[in-house]
N, C-alpha and C positions, 0 to 999 in steps of 0.2 A: 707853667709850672707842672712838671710832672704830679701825679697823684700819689697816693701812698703806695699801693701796690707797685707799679712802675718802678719807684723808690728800691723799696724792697727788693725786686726784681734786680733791680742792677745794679745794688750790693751784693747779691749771689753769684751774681754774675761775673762781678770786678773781683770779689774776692775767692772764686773759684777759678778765676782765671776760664770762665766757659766763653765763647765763642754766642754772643746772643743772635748773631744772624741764624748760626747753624743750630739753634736751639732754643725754640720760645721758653720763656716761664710763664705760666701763668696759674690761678688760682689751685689750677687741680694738679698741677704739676709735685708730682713725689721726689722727696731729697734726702731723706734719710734712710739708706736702703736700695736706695735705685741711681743716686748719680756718686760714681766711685769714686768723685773727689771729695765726698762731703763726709769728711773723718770731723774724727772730735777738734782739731787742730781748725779742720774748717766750723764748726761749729763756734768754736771761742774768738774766732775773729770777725767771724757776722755779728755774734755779739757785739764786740769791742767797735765795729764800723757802724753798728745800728745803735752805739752810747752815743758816737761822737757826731752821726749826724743829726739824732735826732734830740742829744742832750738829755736823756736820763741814764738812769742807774738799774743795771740788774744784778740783782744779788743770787750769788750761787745759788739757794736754796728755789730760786724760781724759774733754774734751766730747769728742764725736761721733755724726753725725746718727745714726748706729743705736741711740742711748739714747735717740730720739723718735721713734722711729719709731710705738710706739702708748703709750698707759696701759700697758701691763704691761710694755714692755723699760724703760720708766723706773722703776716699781717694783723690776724687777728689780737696777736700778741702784743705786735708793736702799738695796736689801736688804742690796747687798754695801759699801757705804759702812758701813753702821752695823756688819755683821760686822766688817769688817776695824776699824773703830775702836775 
């Protein structure tokens, strides 16, 4: 079983349409700002792929661009989602 991060990882990837050989993700990896597919359109659909993999709920009021800022503050993000659930 893949880990969280990994997870993570290749939802960015599946839903940016990126190329993961031609481009690792990993913790430090910057996305908001630096990979020119990750428009708000990409942003509402990692959402909507990280509700239905991991089965919770985000509520508008708790996007914000510092949860994109790279691979790991989204992890971080997804960590506390499934904590708190």
């Amino acid at each position: 079983m893949m880990n969280l991060p990994q997870q993570v990882s290749e939802i960015i990837s599946n839903t940016l349409q990126i190329d993961q050989s031609a481009r690792t993700l990993d913790q430090e990896t910057a996305l908001i700002g630096a990979i020119p597919e990750f428009d708000s359109m990409a942003v509402v659909s990692i959402i909507t792929a990280l509700e239905e993999r991991f089965g919770f709920t985000v509520d508008d009021d708790e996007i914000d661009a510092s949860i994109f800022e790279t691979v790991g503050t989204l992890v971080t993000f997804v960590e506390g989602k499934l904590q708190a659930g």
